[in-house]
PDB file with SEQRES, HELIX, SHEET and CRYST1 records, atoms N, CA, C and O in Angstrom:
SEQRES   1 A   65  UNK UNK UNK UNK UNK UNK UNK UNK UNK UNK UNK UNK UNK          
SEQRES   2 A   65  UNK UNK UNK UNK UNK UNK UNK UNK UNK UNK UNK UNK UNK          
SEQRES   3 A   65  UNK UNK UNK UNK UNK UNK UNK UNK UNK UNK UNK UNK UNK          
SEQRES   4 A   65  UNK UNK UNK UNK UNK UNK UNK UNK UNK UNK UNK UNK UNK          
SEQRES   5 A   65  UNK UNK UNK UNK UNK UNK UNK UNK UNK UNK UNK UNK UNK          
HELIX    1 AA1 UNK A    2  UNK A    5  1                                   4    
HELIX    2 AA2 UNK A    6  UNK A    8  5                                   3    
HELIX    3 AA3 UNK A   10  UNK A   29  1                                  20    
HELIX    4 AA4 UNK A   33  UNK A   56  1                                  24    
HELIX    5 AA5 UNK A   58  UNK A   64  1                                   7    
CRYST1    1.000    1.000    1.000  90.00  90.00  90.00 P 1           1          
ATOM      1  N   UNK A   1      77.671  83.797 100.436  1.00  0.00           N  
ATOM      2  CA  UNK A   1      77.040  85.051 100.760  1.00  0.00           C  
ATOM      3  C   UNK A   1      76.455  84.950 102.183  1.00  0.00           C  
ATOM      4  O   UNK A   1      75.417  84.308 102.344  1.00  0.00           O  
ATOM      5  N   UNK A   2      76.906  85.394 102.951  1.00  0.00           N  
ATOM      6  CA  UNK A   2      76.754  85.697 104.282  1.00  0.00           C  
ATOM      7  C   UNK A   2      75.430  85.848 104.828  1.00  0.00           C  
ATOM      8  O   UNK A   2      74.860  85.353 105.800  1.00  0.00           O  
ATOM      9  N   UNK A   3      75.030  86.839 103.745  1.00  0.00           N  
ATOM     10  CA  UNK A   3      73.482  87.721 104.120  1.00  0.00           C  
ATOM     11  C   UNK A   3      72.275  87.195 103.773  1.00  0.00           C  
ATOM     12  O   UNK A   3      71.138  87.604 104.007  1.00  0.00           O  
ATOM     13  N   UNK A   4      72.779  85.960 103.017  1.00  0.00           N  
ATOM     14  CA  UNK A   4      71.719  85.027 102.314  1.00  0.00           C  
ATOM     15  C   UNK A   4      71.569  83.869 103.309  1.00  0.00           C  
ATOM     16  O   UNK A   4      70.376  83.626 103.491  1.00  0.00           O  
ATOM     17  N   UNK A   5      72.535  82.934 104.139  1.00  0.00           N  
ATOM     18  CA  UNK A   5      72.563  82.319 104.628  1.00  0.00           C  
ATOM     19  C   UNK A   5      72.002  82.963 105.778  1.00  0.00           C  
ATOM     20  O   UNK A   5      71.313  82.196 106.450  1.00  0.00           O  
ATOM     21  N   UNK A   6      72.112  84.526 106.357  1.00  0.00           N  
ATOM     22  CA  UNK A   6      71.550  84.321 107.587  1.00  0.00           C  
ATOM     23  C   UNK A   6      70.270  84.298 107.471  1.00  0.00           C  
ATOM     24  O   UNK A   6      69.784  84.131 108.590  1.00  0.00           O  
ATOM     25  N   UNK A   7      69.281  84.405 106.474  1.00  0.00           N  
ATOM     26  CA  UNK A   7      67.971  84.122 106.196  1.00  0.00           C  
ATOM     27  C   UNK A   7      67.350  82.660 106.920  1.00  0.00           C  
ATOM     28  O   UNK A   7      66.228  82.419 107.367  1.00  0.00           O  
ATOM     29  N   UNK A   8      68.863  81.619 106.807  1.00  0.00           N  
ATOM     30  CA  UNK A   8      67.930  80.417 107.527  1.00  0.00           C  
ATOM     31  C   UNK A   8      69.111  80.459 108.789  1.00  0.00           C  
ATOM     32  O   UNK A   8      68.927  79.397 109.382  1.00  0.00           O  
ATOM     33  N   UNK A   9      69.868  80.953 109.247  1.00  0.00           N  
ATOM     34  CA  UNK A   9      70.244  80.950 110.457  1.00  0.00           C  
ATOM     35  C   UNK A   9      71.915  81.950 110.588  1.00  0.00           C  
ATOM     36  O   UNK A   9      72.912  82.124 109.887  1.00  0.00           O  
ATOM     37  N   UNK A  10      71.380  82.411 111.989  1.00  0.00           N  
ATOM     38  CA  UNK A  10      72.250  83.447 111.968  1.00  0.00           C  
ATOM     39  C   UNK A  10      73.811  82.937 112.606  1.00  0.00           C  
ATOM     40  O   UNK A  10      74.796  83.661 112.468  1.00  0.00           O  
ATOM     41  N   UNK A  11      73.878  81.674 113.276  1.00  0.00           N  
ATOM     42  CA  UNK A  11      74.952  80.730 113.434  1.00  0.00           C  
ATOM     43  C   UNK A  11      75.581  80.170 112.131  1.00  0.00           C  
ATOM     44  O   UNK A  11      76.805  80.116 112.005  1.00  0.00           O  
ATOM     45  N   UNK A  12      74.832  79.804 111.283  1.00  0.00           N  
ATOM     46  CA  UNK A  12      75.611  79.571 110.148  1.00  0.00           C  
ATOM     47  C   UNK A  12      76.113  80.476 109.154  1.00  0.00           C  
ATOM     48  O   UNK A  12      76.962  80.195 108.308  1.00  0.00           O  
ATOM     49  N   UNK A  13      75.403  81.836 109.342  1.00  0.00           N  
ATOM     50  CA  UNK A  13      75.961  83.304 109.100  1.00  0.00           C  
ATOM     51  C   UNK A  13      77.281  83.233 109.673  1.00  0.00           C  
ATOM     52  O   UNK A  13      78.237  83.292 108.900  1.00  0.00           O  
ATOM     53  N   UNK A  14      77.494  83.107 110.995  1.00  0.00           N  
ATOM     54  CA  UNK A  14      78.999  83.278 111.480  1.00  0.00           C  
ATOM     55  C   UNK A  14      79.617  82.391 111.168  1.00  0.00           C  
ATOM     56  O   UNK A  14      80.822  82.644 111.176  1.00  0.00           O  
ATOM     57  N   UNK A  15      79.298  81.142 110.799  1.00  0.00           N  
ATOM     58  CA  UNK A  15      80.571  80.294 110.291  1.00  0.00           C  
ATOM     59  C   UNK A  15      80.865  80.949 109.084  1.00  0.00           C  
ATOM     60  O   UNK A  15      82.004  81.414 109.056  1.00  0.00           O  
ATOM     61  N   UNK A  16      80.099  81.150 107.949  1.00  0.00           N  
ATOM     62  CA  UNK A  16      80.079  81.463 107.261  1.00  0.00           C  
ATOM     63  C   UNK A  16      81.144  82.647 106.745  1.00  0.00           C  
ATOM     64  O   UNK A  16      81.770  82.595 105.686  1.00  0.00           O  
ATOM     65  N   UNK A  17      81.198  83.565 107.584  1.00  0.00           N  
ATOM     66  CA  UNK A  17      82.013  84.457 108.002  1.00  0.00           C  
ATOM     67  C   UNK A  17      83.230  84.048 108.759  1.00  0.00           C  
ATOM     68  O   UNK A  17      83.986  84.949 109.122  1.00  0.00           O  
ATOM     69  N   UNK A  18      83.497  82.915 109.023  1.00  0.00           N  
ATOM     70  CA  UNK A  18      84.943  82.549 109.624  1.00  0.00           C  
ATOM     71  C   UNK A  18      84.937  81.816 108.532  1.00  0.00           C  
ATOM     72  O   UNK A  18      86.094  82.134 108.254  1.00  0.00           O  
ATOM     73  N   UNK A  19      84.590  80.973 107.499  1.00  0.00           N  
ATOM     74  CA  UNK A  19      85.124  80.219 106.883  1.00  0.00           C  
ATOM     75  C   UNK A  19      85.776  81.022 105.726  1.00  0.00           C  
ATOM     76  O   UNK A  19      86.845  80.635 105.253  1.00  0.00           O  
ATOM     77  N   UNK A  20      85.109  82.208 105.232  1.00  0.00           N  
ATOM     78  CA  UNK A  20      85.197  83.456 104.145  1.00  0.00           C  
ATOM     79  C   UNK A  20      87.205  83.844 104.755  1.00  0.00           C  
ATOM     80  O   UNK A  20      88.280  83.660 104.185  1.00  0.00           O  
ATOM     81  N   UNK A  21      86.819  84.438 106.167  1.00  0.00           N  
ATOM     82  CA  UNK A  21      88.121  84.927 106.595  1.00  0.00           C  
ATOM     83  C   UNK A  21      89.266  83.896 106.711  1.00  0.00           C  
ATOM     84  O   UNK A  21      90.171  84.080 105.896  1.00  0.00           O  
ATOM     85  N   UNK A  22      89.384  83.092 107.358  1.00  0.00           N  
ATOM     86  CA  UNK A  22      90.501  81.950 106.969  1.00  0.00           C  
ATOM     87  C   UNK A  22      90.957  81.773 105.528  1.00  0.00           C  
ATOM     88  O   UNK A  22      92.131  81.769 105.159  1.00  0.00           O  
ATOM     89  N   UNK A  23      90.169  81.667 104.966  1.00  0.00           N  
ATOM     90  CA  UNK A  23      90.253  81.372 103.462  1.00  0.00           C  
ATOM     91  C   UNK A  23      91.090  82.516 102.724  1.00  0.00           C  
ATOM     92  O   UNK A  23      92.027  82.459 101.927  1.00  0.00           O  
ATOM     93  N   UNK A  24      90.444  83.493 103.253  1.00  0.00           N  
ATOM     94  CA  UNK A  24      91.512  84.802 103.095  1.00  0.00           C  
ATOM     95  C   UNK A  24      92.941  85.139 103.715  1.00  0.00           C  
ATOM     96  O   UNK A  24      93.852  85.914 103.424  1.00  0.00           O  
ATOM     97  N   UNK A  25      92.727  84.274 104.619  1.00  0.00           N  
ATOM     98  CA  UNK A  25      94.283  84.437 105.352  1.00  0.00           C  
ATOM     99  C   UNK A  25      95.036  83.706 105.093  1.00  0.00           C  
ATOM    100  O   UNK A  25      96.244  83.822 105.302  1.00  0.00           O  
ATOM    101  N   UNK A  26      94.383  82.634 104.491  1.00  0.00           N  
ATOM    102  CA  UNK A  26      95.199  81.485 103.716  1.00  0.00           C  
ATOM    103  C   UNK A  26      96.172  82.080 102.448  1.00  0.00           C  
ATOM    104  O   UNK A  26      97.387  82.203 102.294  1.00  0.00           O  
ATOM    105  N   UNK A  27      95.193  82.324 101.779  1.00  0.00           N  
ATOM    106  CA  UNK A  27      95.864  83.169 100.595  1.00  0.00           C  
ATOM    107  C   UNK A  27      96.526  84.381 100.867  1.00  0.00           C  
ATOM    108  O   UNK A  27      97.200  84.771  99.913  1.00  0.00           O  
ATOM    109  N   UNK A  28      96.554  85.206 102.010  1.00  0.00           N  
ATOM    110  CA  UNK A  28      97.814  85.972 102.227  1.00  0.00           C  
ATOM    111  C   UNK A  28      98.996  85.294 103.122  1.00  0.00           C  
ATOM    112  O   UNK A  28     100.182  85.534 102.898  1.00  0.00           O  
ATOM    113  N   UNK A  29      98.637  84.592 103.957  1.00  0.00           N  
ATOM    114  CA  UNK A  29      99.822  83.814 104.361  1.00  0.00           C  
ATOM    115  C   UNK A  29     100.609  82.786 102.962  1.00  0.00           C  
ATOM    116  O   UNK A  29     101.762  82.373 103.081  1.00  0.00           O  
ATOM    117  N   UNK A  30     100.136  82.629 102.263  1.00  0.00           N  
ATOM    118  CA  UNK A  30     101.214  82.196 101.137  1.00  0.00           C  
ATOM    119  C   UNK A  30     101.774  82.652 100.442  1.00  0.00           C  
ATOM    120  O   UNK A  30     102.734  82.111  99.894  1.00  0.00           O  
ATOM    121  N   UNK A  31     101.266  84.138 100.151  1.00  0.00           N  
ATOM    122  CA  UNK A  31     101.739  85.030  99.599  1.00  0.00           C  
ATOM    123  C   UNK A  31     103.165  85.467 100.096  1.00  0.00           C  
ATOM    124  O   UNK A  31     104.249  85.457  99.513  1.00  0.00           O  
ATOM    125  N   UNK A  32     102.646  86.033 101.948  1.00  0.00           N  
ATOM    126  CA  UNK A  32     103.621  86.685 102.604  1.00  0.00           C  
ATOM    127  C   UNK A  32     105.064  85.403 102.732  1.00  0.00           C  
ATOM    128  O   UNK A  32     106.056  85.467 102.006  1.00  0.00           O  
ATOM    129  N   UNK A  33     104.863  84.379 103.752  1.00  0.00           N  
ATOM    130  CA  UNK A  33     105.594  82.802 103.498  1.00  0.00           C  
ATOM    131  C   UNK A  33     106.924  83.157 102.609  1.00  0.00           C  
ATOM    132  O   UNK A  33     107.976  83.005 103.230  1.00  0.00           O  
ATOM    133  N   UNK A  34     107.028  83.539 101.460  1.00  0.00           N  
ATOM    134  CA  UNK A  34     108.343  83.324 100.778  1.00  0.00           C  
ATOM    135  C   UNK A  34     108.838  84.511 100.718  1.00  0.00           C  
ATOM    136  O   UNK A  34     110.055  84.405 100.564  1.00  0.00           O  
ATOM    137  N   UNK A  35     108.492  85.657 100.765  1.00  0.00           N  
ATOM    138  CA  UNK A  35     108.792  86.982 101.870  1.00  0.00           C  
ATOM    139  C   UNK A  35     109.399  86.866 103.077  1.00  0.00           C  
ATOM    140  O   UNK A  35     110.501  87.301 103.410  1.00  0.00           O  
ATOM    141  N   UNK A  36     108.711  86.330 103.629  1.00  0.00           N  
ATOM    142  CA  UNK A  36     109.474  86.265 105.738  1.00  0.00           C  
ATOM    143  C   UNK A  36     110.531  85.634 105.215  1.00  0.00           C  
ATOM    144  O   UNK A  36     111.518  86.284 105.562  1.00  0.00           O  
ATOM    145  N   UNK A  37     110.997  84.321 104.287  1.00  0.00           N  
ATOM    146  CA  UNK A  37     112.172  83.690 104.421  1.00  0.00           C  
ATOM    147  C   UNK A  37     113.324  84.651 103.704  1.00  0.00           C  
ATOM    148  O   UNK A  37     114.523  84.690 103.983  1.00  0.00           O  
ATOM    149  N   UNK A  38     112.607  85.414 102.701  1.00  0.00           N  
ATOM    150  CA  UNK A  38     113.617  86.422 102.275  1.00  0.00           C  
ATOM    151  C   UNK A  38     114.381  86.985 103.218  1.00  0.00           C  
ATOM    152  O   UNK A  38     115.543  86.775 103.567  1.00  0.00           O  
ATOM    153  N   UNK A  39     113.319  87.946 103.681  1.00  0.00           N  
ATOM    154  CA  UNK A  39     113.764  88.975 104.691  1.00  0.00           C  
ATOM    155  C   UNK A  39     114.771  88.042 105.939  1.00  0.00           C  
ATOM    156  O   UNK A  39     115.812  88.612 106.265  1.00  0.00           O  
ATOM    157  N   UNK A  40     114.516  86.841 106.527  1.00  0.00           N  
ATOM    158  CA  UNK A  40     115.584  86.157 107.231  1.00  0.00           C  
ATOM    159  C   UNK A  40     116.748  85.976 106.663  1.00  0.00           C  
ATOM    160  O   UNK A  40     117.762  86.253 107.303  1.00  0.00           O  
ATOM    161  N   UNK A  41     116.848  85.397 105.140  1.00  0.00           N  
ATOM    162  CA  UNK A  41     118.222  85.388 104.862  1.00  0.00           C  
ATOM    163  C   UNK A  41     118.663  86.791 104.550  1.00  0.00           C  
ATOM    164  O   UNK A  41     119.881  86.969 104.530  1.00  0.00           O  
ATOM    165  N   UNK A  42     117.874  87.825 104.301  1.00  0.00           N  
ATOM    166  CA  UNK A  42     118.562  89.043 104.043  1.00  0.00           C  
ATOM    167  C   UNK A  42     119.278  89.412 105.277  1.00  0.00           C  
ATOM    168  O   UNK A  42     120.435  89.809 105.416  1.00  0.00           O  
ATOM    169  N   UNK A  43     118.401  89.209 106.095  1.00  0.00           N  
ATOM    170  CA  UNK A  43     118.582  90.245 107.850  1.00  0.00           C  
ATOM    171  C   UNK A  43     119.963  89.514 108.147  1.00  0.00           C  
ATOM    172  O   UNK A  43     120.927  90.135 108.594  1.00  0.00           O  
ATOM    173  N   UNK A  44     120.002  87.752 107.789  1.00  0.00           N  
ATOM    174  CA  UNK A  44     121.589  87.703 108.471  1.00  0.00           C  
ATOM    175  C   UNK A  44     122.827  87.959 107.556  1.00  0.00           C  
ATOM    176  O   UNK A  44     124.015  87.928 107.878  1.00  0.00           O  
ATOM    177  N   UNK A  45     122.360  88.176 106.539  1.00  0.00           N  
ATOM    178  CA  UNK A  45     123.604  88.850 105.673  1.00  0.00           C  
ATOM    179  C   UNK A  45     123.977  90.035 106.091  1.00  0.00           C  
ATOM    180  O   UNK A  45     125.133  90.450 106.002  1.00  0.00           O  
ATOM    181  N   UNK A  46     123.050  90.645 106.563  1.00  0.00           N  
ATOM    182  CA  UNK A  46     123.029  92.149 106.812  1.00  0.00           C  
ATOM    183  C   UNK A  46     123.622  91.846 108.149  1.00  0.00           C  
ATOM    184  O   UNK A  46     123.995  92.971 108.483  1.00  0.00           O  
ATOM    185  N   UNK A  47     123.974  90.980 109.208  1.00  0.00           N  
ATOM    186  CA  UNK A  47     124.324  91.004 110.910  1.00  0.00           C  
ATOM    187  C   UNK A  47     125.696  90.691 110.329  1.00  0.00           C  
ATOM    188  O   UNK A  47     126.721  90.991 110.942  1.00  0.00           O  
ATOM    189  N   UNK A  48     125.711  90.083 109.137  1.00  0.00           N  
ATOM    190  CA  UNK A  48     127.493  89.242 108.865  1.00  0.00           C  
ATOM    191  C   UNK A  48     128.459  90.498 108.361  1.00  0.00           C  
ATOM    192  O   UNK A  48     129.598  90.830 108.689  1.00  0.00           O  
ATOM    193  N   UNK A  49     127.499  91.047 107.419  1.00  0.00           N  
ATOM    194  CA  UNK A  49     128.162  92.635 106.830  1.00  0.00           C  
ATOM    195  C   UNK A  49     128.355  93.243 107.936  1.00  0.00           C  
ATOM    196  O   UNK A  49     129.546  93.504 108.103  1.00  0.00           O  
ATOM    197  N   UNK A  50     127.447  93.695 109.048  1.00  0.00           N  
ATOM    198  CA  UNK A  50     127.532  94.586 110.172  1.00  0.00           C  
ATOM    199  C   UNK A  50     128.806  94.258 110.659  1.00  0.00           C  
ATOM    200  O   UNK A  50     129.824  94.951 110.635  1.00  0.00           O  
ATOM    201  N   UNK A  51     128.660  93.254 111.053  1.00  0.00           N  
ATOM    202  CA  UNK A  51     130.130  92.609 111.941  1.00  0.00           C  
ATOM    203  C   UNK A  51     130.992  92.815 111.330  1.00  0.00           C  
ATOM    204  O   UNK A  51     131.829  93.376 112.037  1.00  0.00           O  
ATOM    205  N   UNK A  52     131.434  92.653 110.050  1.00  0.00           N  
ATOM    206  CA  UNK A  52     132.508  93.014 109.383  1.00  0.00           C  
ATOM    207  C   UNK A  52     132.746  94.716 109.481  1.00  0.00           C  
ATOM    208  O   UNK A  52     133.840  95.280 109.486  1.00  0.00           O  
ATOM    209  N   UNK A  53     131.633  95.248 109.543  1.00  0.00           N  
ATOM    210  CA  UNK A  53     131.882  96.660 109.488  1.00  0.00           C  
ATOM    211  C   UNK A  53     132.602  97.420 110.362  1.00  0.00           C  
ATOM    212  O   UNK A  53     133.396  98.345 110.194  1.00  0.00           O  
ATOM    213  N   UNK A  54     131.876  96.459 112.020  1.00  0.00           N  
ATOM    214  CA  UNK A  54     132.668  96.657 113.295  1.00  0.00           C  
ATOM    215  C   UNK A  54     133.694  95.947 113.276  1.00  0.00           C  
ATOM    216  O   UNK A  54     134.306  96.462 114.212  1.00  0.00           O  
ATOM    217  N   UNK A  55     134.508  94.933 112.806  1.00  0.00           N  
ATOM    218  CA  UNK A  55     135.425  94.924 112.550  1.00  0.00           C  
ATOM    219  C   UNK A  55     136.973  96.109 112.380  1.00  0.00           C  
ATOM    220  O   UNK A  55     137.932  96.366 113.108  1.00  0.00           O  
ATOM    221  N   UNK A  56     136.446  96.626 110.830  1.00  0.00           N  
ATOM    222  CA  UNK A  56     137.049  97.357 110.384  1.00  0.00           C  
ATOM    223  C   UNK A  56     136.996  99.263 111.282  1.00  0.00           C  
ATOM    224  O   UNK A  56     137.778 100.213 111.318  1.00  0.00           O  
ATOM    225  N   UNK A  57     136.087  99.072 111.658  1.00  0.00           N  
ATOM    226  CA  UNK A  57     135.788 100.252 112.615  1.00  0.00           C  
ATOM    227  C   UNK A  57     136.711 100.560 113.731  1.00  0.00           C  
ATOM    228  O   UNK A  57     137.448 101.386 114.270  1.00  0.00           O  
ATOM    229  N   UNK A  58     136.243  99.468 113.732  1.00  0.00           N  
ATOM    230  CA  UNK A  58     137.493  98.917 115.082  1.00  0.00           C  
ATOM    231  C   UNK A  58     139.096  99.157 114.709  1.00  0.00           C  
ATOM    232  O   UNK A  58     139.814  99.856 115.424  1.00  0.00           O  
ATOM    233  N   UNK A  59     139.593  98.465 113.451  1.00  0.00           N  
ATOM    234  CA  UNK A  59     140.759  98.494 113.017  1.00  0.00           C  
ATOM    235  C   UNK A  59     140.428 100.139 112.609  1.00  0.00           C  
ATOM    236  O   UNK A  59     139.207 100.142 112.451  1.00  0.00           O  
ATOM    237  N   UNK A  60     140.691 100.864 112.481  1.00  0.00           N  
ATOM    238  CA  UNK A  60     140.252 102.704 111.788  1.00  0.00           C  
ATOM    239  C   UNK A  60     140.439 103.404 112.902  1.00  0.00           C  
ATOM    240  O   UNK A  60     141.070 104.455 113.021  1.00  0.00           O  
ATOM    241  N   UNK A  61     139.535 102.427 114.209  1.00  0.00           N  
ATOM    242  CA  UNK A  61     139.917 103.606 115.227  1.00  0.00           C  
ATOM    243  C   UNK A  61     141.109 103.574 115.988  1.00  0.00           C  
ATOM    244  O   UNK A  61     141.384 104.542 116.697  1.00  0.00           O  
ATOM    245  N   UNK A  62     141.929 102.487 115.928  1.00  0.00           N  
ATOM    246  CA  UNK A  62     143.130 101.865 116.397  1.00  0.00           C  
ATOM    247  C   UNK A  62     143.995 102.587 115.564  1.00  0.00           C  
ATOM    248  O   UNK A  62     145.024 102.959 116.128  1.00  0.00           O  
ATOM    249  N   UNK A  63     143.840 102.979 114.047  1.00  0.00           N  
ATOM    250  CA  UNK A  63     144.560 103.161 113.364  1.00  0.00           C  
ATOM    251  C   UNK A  63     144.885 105.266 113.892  1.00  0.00           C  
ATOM    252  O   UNK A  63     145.914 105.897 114.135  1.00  0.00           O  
ATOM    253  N   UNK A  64     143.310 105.679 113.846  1.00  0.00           N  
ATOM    254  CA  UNK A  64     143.165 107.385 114.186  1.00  0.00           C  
ATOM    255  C   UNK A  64     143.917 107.311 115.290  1.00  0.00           C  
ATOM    256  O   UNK A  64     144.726 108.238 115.249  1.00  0.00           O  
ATOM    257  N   UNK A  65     144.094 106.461 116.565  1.00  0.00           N  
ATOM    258  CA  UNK A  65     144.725 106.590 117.398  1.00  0.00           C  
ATOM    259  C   UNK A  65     146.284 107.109 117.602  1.00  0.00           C  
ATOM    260  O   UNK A  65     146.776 107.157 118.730  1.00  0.00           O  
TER     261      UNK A  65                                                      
END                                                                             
């Protein structure tokens, strides 16, 4: 409790308050962590599909020609 500690000092109030927030970012960075790696292997499946798409785009417009 933040507001209790600054009773005996208002420096250990602010650690206090950085130690609260890290702690919190801790637990959303582990959360998020196996998310970001998703989304990387998704995103290059999705550049490998693309390419294939331009591929065939390619062959379609050769073909309308």
């Amino acid at each position: 409790m933040p507001e209790e500690i600054r009773k005996a000092s208002e420096a250990a109030e602010g650690i206090c308050k950085w130690v609260i927030a890290i702690t919190k970012y801790d637990i959303v960075a582990k959360e998020i962590r196996p998310k970001r790696e998703a989304l990387g292997l998704a995103q290059g499946k999705l550049d490998i599909v693309l390419g294939k798409l331009r591929e065939k785009e390619a062959e379609l417009h050769k073909i309308m020609e």
